[in-house]
Structures are given as structure tokens and as C-alpha cells.
matplotlib code that plots the C-alpha trace (Angstrom):
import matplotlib.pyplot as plt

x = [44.6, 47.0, 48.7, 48.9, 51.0, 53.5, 54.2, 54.5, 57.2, 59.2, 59.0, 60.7, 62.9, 64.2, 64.4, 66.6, 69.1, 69.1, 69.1, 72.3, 74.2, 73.8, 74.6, 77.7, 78.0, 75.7, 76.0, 72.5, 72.1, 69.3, 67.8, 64.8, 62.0, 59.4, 56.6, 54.4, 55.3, 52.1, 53.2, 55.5, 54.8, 57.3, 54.4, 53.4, 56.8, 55.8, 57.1, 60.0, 59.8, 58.2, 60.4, 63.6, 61.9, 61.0, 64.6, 66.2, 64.2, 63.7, 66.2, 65.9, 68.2, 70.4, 71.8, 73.7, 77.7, 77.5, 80.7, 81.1, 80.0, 78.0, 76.1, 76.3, 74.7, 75.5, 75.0, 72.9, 70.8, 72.2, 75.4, 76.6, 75.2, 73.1, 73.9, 72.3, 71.0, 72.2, 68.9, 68.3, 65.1, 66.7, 68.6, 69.9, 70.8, 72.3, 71.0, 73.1, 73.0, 72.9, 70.6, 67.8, 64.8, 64.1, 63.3, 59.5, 56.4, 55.0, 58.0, 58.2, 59.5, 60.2, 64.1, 63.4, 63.8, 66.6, 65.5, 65.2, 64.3, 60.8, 60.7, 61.1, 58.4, 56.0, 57.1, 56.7, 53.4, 52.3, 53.5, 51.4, 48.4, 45.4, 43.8, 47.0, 46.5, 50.9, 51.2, 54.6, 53.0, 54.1, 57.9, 57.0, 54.2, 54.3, 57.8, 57.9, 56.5, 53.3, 52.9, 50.4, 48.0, 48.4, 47.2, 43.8, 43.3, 43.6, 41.6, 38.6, 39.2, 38.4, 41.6, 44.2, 46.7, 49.9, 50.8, 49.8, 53.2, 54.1, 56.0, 58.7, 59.6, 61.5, 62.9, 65.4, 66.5, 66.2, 68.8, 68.2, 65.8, 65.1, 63.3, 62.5, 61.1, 58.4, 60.9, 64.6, 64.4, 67.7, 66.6, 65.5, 68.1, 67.1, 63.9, 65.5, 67.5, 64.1, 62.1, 58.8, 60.8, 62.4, 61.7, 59.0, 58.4, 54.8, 54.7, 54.4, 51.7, 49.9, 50.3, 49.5, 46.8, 45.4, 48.5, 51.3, 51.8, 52.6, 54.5, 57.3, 59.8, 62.5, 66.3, 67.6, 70.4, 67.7, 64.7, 62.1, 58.5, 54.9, 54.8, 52.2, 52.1, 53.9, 56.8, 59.3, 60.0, 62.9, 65.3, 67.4, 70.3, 69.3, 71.8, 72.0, 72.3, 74.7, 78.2, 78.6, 81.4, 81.8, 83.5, 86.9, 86.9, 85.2, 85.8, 88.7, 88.2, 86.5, 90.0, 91.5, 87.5, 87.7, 85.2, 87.6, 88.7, 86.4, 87.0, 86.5, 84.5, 81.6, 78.5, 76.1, 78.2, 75.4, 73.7, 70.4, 68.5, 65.9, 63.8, 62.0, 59.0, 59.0, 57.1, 58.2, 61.5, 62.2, 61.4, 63.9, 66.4, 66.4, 66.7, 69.6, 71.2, 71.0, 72.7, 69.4, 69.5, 72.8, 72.4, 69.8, 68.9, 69.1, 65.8, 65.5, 65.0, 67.9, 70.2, 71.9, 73.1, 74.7, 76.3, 78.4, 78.3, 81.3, 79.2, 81.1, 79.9, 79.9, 82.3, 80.0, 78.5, 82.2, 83.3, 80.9, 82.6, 79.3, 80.1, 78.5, 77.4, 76.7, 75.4, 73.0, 70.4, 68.3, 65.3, 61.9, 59.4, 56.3, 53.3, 50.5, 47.3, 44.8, 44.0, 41.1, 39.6, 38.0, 39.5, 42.9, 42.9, 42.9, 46.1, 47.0, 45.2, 48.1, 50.5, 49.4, 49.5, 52.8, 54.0, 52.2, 54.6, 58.1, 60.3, 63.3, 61.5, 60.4, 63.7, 64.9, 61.9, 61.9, 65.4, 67.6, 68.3, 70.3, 67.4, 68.6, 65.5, 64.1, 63.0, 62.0, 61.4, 65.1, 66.9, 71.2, 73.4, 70.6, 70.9, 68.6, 69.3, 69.8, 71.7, 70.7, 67.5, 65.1, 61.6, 59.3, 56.5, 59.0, 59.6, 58.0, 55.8, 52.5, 51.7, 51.9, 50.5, 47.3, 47.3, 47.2, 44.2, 42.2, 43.1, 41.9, 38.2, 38.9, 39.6, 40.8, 39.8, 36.0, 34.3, 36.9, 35.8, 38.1, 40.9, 41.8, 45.2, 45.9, 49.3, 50.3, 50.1, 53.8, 54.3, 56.5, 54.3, 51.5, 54.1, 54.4, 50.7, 50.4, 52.8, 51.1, 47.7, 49.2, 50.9, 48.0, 46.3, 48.1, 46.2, 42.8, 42.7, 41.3, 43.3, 41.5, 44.5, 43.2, 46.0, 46.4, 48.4, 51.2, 49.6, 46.2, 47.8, 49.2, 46.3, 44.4, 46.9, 46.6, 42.9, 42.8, 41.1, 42.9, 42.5, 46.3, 48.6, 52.3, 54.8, 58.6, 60.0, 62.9, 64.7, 64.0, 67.0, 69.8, 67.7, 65.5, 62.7, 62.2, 61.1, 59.6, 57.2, 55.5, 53.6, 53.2, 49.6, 49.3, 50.8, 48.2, 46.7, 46.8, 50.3, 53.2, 51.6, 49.5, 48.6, 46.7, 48.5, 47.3, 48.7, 49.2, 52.6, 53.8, 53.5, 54.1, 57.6, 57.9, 57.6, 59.6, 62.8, 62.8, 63.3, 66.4, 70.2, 71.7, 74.0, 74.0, 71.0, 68.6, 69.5, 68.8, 65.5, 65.1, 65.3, 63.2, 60.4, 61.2, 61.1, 57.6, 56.0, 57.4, 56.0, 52.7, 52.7, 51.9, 53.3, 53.9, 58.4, 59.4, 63.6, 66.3, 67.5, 71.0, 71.0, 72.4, 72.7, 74.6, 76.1, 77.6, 81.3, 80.9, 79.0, 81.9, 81.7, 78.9, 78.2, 75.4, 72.9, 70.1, 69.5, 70.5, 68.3, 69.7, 72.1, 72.5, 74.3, 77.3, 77.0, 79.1, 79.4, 82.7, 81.2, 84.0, 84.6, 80.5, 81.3, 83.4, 81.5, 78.5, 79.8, 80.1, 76.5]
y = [-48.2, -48.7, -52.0, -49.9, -47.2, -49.8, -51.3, -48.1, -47.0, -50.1, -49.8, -46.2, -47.3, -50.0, -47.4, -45.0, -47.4, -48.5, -44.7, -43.9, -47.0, -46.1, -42.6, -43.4, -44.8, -42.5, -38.7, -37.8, -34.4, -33.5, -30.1, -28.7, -26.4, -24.9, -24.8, -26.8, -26.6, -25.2, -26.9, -26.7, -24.0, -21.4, -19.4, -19.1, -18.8, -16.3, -17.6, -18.5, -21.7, -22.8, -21.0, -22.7, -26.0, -25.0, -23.6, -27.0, -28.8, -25.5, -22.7, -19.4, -17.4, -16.1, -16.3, -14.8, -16.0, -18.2, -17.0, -13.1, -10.6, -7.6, -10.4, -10.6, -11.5, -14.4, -16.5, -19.8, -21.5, -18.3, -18.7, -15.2, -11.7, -10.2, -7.5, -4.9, -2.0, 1.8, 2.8, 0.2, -1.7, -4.7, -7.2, -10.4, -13.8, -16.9, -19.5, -23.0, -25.4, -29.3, -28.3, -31.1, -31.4, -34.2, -37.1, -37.4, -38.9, -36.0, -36.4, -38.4, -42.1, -40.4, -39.1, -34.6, -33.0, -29.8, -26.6, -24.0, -19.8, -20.4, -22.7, -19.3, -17.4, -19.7, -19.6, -15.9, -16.4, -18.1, -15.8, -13.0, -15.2, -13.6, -17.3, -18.5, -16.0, -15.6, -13.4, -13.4, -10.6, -7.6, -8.4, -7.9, -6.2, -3.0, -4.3, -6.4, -4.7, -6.3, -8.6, -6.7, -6.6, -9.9, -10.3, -8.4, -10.0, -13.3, -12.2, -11.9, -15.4, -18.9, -20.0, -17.9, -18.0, -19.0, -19.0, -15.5, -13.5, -10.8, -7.7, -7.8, -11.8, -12.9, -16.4, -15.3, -18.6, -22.2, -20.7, -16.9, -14.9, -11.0, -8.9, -6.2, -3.1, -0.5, 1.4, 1.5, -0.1, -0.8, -3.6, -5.9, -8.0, -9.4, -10.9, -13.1, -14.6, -15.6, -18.5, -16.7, -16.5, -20.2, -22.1, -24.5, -27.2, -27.0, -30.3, -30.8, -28.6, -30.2, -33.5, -33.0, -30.1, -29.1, -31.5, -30.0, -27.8, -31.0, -33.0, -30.5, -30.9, -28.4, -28.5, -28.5, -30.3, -32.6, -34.0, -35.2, -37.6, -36.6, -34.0, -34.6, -33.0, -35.5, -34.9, -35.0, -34.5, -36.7, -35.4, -37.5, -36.2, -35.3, -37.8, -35.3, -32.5, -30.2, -29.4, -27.0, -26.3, -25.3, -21.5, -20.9, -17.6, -15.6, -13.1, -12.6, -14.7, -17.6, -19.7, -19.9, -20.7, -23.8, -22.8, -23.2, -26.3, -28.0, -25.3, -26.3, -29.2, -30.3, -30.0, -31.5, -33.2, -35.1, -38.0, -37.0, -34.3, -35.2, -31.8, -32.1, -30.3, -29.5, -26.1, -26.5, -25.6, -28.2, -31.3, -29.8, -29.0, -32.5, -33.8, -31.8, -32.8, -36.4, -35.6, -36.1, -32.1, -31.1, -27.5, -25.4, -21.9, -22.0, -22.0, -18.9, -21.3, -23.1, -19.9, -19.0, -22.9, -22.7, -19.3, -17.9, -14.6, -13.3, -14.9, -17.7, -21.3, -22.8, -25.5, -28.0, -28.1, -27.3, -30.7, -32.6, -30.3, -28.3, -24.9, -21.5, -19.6, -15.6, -13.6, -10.9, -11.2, -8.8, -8.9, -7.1, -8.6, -6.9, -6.8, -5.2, -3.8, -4.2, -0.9, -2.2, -2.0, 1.7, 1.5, 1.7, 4.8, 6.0, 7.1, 8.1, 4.8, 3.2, 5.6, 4.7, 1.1, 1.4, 3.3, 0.5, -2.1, -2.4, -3.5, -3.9, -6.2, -7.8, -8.5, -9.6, -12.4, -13.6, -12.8, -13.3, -9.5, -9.8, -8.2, -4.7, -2.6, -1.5, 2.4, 1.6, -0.8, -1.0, -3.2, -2.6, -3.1, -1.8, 1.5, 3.9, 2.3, 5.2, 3.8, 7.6, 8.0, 7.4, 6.6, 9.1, 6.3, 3.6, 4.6, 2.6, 5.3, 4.4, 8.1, 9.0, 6.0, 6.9, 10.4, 9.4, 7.0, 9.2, 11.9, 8.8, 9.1, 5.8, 7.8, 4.8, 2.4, 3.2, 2.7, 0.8, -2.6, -6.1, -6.4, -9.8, -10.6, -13.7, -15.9, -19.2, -22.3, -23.2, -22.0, -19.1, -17.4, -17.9, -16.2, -13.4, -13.4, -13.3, -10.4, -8.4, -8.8, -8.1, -4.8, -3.5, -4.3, -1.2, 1.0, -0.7, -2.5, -5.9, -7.6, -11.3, -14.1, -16.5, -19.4, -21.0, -22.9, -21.3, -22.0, -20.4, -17.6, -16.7, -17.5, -15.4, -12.5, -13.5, -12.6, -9.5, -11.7, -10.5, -7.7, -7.6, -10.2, -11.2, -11.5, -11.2, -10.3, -11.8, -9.7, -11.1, -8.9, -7.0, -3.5, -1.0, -1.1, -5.1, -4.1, -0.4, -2.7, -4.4, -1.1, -0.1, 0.0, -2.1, -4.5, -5.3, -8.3, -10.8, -9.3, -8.8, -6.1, -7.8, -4.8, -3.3, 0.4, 2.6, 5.8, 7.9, 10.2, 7.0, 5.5, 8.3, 8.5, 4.6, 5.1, 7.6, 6.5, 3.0, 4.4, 6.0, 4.5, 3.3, 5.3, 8.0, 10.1, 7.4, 6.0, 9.2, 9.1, 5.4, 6.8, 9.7, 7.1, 4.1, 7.2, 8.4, 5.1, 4.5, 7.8, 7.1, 3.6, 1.5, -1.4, -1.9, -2.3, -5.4, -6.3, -7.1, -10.3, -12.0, -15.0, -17.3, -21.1, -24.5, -26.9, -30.5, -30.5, -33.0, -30.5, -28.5, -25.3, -24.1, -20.6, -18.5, -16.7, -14.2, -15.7, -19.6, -20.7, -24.4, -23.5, -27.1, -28.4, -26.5, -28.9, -31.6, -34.2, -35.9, -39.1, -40.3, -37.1, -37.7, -41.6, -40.1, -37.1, -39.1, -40.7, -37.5, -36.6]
z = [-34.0, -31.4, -33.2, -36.3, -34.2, -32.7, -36.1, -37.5, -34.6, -34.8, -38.9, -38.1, -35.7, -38.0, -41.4, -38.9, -37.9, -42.2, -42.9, -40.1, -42.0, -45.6, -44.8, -44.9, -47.8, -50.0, -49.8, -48.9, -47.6, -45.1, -45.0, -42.9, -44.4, -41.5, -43.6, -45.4, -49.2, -51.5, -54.6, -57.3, -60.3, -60.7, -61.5, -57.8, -55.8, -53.8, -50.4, -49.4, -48.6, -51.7, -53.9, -52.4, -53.3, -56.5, -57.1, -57.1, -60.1, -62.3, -63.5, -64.5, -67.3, -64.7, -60.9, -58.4, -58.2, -55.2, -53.5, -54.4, -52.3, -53.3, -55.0, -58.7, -61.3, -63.6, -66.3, -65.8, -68.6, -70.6, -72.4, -71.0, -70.0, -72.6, -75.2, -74.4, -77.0, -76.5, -75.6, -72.4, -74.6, -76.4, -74.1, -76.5, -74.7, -76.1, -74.6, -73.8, -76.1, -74.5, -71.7, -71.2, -69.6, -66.7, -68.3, -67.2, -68.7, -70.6, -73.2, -75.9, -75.2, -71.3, -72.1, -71.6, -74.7, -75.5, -73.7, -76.5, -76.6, -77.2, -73.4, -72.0, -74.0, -73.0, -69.5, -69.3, -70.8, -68.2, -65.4, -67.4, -67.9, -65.4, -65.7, -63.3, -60.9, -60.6, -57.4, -59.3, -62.0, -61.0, -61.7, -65.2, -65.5, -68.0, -68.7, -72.0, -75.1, -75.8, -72.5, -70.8, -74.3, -74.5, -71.0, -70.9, -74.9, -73.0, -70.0, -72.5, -74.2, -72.6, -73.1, -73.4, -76.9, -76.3, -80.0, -80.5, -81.2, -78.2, -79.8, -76.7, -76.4, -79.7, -80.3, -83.3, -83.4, -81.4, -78.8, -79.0, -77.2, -77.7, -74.5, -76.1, -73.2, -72.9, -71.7, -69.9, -66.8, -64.9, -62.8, -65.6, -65.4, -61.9, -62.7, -64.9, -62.2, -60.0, -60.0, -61.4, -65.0, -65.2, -67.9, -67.6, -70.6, -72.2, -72.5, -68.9, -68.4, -70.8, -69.6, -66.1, -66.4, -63.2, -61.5, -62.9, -60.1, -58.1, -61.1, -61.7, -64.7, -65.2, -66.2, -62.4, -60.8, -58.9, -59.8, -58.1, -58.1, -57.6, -54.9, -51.8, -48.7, -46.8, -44.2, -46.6, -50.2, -51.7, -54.8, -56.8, -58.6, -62.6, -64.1, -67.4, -65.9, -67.5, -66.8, -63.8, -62.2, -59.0, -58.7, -58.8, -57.4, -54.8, -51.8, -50.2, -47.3, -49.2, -49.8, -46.2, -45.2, -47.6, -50.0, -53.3, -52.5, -55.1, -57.3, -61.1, -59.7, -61.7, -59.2, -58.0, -55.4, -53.3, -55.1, -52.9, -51.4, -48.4, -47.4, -43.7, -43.5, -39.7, -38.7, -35.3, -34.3, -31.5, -32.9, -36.0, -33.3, -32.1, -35.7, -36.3, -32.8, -33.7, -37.1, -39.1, -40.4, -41.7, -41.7, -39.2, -38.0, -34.5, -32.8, -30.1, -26.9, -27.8, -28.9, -25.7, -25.5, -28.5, -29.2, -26.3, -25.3, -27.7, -30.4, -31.2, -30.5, -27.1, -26.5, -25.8, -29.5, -31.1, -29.5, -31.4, -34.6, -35.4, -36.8, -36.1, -39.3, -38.7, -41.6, -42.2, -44.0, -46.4, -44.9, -42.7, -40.3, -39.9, -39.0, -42.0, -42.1, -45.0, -46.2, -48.0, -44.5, -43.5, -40.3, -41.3, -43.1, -40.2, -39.8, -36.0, -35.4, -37.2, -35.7, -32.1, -32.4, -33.9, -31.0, -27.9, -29.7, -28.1, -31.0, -28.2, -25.9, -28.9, -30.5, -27.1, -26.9, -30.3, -31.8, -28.7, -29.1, -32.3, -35.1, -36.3, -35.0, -38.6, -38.7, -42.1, -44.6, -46.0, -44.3, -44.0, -47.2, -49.7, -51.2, -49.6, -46.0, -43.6, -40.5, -38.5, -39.5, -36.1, -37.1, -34.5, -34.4, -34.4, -30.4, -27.8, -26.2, -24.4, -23.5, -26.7, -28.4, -26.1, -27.1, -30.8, -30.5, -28.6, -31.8, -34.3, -32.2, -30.0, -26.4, -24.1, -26.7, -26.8, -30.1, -31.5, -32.8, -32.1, -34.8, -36.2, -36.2, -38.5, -38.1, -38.6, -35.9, -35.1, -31.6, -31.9, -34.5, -31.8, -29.1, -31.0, -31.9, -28.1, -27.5, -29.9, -28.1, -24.9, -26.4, -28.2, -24.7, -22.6, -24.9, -24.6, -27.9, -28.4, -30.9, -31.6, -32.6, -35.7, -36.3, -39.7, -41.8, -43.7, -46.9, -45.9, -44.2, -47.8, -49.6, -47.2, -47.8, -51.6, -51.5, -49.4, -46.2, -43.6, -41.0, -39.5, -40.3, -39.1, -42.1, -43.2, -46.8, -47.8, -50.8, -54.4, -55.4, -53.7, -54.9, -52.5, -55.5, -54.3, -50.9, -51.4, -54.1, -51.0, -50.9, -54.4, -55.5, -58.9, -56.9, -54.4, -53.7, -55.4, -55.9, -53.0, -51.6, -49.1, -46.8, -50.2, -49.3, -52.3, -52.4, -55.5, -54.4, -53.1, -56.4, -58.4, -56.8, -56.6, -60.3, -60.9, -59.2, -60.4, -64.0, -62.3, -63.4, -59.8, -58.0, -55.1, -56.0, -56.7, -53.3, -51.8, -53.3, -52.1, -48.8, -48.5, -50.0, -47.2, -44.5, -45.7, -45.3, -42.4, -40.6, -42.7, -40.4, -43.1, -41.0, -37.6, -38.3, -36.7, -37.2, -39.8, -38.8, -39.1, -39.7, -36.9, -38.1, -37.7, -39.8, -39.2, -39.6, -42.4, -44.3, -47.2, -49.4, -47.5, -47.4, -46.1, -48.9, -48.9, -52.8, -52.1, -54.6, -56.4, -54.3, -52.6, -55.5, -54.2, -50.7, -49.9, -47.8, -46.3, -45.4, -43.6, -41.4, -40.9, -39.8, -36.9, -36.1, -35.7, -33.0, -31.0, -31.5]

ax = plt.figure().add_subplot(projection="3d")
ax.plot(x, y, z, "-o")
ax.set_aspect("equal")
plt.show()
């Protein structure tokens, strides 16, 4: 054993020194992902991390402009935006012509066929097919004329029929494709532009069966081999790709930053794409610091080394040309209860823990103070967002927070069983795990800390296994319906709403609004719903975070995005501004 480790560190030692020499030559670009990655069907992208992965082999209909801000939606594998009919039902795409598959296997003679109208029927078919078990569902479900008939028909059969006509999803011709709605619903248009709805060739599927979710095949800018939980996963540049240009306008700002310089450049610009997978944050600070990572979000321990109190970078990493990228972020930590379980119906049970838990100290510890304390679920720049709204049980208060669990029947704690509290392993999830326990503590509640991996922590959430659990959401789309779903009933587990919160006015409302054309009045309905879950407790609120990251100086057109998927085909790399930066490091 130990022979076979010292030949596998000198083997490593050797492949870096190879790796920092042809870097220079080849633009490879490095990125970090903290978790592992749970495969590769679009059909199941319902984490972050695995959804960014997915993102760079397979594309959806439409995308978000990578420079503009408000983010807006645009063409991708469509020729342009859809025609729409008067009454909001019938939405029309072209789709582009010329658009191929990865050449893979499972094709004919290996070279990926043209992607046509039906690729995308089929695909959808799949997301609505109970036997796949898409936590992905709910983004469609009593949408599409027909879809959820088909579904429950196909519940019933030992194989679901993938040839049987659906009223709503209409292939008029090889590159035309009809949606046709139940009825209007105004944020159609942004589940076309998320992984869940990309198209995905039946071939594949067919070919690999059971191991297509680790042999994916899509239309993307990269390609890439057999997936295997490894530390690493390798993409190639699709040599057929399409033409794509990179933009040629943006926001007002984006031109004296240097982001139009390649305008009307056809992308992708790096001939590789190298993902870590390192779920702790140091040893991925130490990658980047040796100029292994080109891009980062800076760890918490190392935050106050690298951004200076004015929030600009310190001069000690600016020498060695890294740049400081600030940005908020759409987004909510939290930490849920399953309401499947009795005890949390209890609702000054909830209310009290909520109020034990100081969000401030807790930002401090874990955000370096820079989270927006959330008050509700909405997090800032989303309709419905209420910047004076103070949630009452959103205020640290151990007085009261006593008080309330004696009201729940639990005076000082007595009769109240331990609670589980699942998380993942990395060591700040177990920090906060600990800070939790010690909060929950002061008011004479046991809370019990069970560590997993991120893919069982989700699967766990996926099948309603949990007691309390630590999570964030990270908006799907730049719309208050995407987070105030989380709590939506229908969409309970196996869907997004992992706390299994079940309330009928809640989704009465939920349903009512969401039929409601954007504009003041349905965000002032958004609101009043995110402020009656949040007294309600649903979760315990945790912060909107900003995202605070670094990037080599050799890194160009980078820009920061809550919706970055495929976006690393916009990346470049000057190679020889790296060759002289490098020596720095």
C-alpha cells in the first residue's frame, strides 16, 4: 500500500509540472464544483451543482442574454421568441436548422444526427413520465394540454407510450413545435429556458438504458465521456457545434469593463473544460492560489485576507492580478421542517425555534456579515420583495422563544423528543449544523446532527426522510412564483418542496396569483403571500447572499450570473497574460 501511494504522488507530481507547461499552450479552463455530481439527465437537475454540469452538454429552447441586466430571455436552440396566440395558450417556435447532436455511439455510424421539434416532445415526455421520478415535474405540471393525462395513462402501463399523441406538444413540421396551454400562464416562457426542458436524443436513452444518466448526449458547446464519480470530470470542445456568437451588446457598464471586446465572436473560446469536484473549501482555496481554479467563491476563513474593509481586494492578492467579483445573488438559505412529521404542525414550536436562532451572529460566522438577513422567502430584486417588512419571529429573542414553547406544551423543553437535523459532511455545513444545536440548546432542545453526502442529503429530501434539514434555493427564474413554489403543496416531495408544507389558502392564493399578468399588483400580492409564511415559520430564514468571488487576471468576458448555465463558453483565456501571471502566484 504504501509503494502504491509514493508512485501515485510522484505520478501527480510529474502530471502537474506537464499540466502547468501545456497550459500555456492550450486554453483549458479550470472550474471548482463543491459537491459531488449525481449524474447527468436533465430530467433530474434539481441541484445546483448538477444542473451547472448538465448545462454545458445539453440546451434548452431558450436562455437568459449573458450580459443584460434585468435578465432576459432569449433565443437558444430556437430561431427566435415564439408567436404567441391572443388568448396566452398557443406559443409557436421555429427551431434552428443545422443544430447536431454530439457525435456519440448510440447514432448511426457515431456522427449526432439533426436536432428536430419532435427531440423536444420526447424530452418533455420524459420529464412528465412518473416512472423517472423528475423532481423537475412541477414546472409543468397542469401546464400543457394533455401532459398530465398522459402521465397518470402511463402511470398505469409497464412502459409508458412515448408515441401516443399529447393534445398540447405539436411538431407541425421537422423544425416547428406548438405548446399549446390549459390555460394562460405568464411565466411559461421560463421553463423553456431550464435544464429540466432541454432536448435530449431518444436514441441515447435507448442505447444506454439504465446508464444514460451517466452517458449524456446533447447539442452543447462541450461534450464529454462516461461520467463516474471521480475528482474531476473533463469536457472537450463539440467540434460541430453551431455558430454562436458572443454578444454585442449589454449593460451600460459592460464595455469600459471589457466584456464586448469579443463581441461578434463565435464561442466557445476555450478548447477544454476541467470541473474539480472539491466539497471542501480549503483544499479549493489552495487550488485556486496555485493557479489550478480560474474562478472561486471565496471561502469564509479566508474572506477577510482577501477583500479589504472598503470591499475591494487587498493588495496583496491584486499584485498577483486576481480580481474581486461582487454580485448579489437571487437566492435563500434555510433551514426546513418536514411537515409530514406531527410535531411540526405545531406551530409556536416552529415559531420558538425560529426566534432561539440568531440570524446576525449567524451571518457574521458563516457569511463574514455580508448575507442580507431574509424576513421572508423573497430575496432582493424579485417582485414582491419588501425591503421594510420586519418579520416578528425573524428576531432573535430567547425570552420569547421560551414563552412560545412552553405555549406549544414543551415548558423548558420537557416532553419534547430529540429532533434530527440532517446536513452534508464538508466542514462548514457541520459548523453550522453545530451552531444550530447550540442555538436550539438555550431553549432546552436537543437537536441530534446526521452528516451525509450531498447526493443523499437530496435524495433524503427527495423522499420525505428527513426531520430538519439545512438547504439554499437558488432562483430557477428571475419570478417570486419560483421561490414561493418551495412551499406549494402539489409540489411536495419528490418535488422542490422538501419541507412537505401543505396548506390550502397558501395554495389557493399561490394559485391564484400565478395566473396574474406581471406588474405592481401581482407583486403586491407576492408579498403578502412570502409574509404569511414567514410568520407561519415554515422555515427557520437564514440570509440572501452576495456573491463574493475571484478570478485569475488571465480569465476575459467574465461576468457574474444567478442563471450561468453553458455559460463557460463565454470564458476566455489569455494564455500569455496567464504565462506571466503565473509567475506571481
Amino acid at each position: 500500500m504504501m509503494l502504491k501511494v509514493s508512485l501515485l504522488l510522484t505520478a501527480l507530481m510529474l502530471f502537474a509540472g506537464c499540466t502547468k507547461k501545456a497550459n500555456f499552450k492550450t486554453k483549458v479552463l479550470n472550474l471548482r464544483v463543491a459537491a459531488d455530481i449525481k449524474g447527468l439527465d436533465p430530467v433530474n437537475a434539481g441541484d445546483t451543482y448538477s444542473s451547472y454540469e448538465m448545462a454545458r452538454v445539453y440546451e434548452s429552447l431558450l436562455t437568459y442574454h449573458y450580459l443584460k441586466r434585468p435578465y432576459t430571455l432569449v433565443p437558444n436552440l430556437a430561431e427566435a421568441m415564439p408567436t404567441v396566440s391572443k388568448d396566452g395558450l398557443e406559443y409557436t417556435f421555429k427551431i434552428k436548422k443545422g443544430v447536431l447532436f454530439h457525435d456519440n455511439e448510440c447514432f448511426e455510424n457515431g456522427k449526432g444526427r439533426e436536432l428536430v421539434a419532435s427531440d423536444f416532445i420526447y424530452s418533455i415526455k420524459r420529464l412528465a413520465d412518473s416512472d423517472n421520478r423528475s423532481n423537475g415535474w412541477w414546472l409543468l405540471d397542469g401546464r400543457i394540454k394533455g401532459l398530465n393525462e398522459w402521465r397518470e395513462k402511463s402511470a398505469k402501463l409497464k412502459k409508458a407510450n412515448y408515441d401516443e399523441k399529447v393534445a398540447g406538444l405539436t411538431a407541425i413540421d421537422s423544425h416547428t413545435l406548438k405548446f399549446t396551454l390549459v390555460e394562460p400562464y405568464p411565466q411559461f416562457l421560463y421553463s423553456l429556458a431550464m435544464i429540466y426542458t432541454s432536448a435530449v436524443p431518444k436514441e441515447a436513452v435507448n442505447h444506454y438504458k439504465d446508464q444514460f444518466v451517466n452517458n449524456p448526449v446533447g447539442t452543447g458547446a462541450f461534450m464529454t465521456g462516461t461520467f463516474n464519480q471521480t475528482s474531476s470530470i473533463e469536457y472537450t470542445k463539440n467540434p460541430n457545434f453551431r455558430d454562436v456568437y458572443y454578444p454585442t451588446e449589454g449593460t451600460k457598464t459592460d464595455k469600459e469593463n471589457g466584456l464586448l471586446k469579443n463581441a461578434g465572436k463565435k464561442v466557445p473560446f476555450v478548447e477544454k473544460l476541467v470541473v474539480h469536484i472539491q466539497k471542501e473549501s480549503q483544499p479549493a482555496w489552495l487550488s485556486f492560489e496555485k493557479g489550478k481554479v480560474d474562478i472561486l467563491a471565496i471561502p469564509k476563513d479566508n474572506f477577510d485576507s482577501v477583500v479589504n474593509p472598503s470591499k475591494g481586494i487587498t493588495d496583496e492578492y491584486a499584485k498577483k492580478g486576481i480580481e474581486l467579483k461582487i454580485s448579489p445573488d437571487l437566492d435563500i438559505t434555510y433551514i426546513a421542517f418536514n411537515h409530514n412529521f406531527p410535531l411540526f404542525k405545531n406551530k409556536k414550536l416552529r415559531q420558538a425555534m425560529s426566534l432561539a436562532y440568531d440570524g446576525v451572529e449567524a451571518n457574521k460566522l458563516f457569511y463574514n456579515g455580508n448575507g442580507i438577513l431574509a424576513q421572508t422567502i423573497l430575496p432582493p430584486g424579485m417582485g414582491g420583495y419588501d425591503e421594510d417588512y420586519v418579520n416578528p419571529y425573524r428576531q432573535y429573542n430567547i425570552e420569547k422563544a421560551k414563552k412560545l414553547l412552553a405555549e406549544a406544551g414543551y415548558p423548558g423543553g420537557k416532553g419534547l423528543p430529540s429532533i434530527v437535523y440532517d446536513t452534508t459532511a464538508v466542514t462548514t455545513s457541520r459548523q453550522m449544523a453545530e451552531y444550530f444545536r447550540n442555538a436550539m440548546k438555550q431553549i432546552d432542545i436537543n437537536i441530534v446532527v446526521n452528516t451525509n453526502t450531498w447526493p443523499q442529503l437530496t435524495k433524503k429530501v427527495k423522499s420525505a426522510q428527513t426531520q430538519t434539514y439545512g438547504m439554499a434555493w437558488l432562483g430557477d427564474y428571475p419570478d417570486a412564483e419560483n421561490f414561493l413554489q418551495l412551499l406549494y403543496g402539489p409540489n411536495k416531495a419528490p418535488g422542490p418542496n422538501g419541507s412537505n408544507y401543505d396548506n390550502a389558502d397558501f395554495n389557493k392564493k399561490f394559485e391564484t396569483i400565478t395566473k396574474m399578468q406581471p406588474g405592481p399588483k401581482r407583486a403586491a400580492e407576492y408579498a403578502k403571500l412570502a409574509q404569511s409564511v414567514a410568520e407561519d415559520a415554515v422555515y427557520i430564514l437564514g440570509v440572501h447572499r452576495k456573491s463574493f468571488g475571484v478570478i485569475h487576471g488571465w480569465i476575459d468576458n467574465y461576468k457574474f450570473s444567478t442563471f450561468k448555465h453553458g455559460h463557460a463558453k463565454y470564458y476566455d483565456i489569455d494564455l500569455d497574460k496567464k504565462k506571466k501571471l503565473f509567475e506571481k502566484l
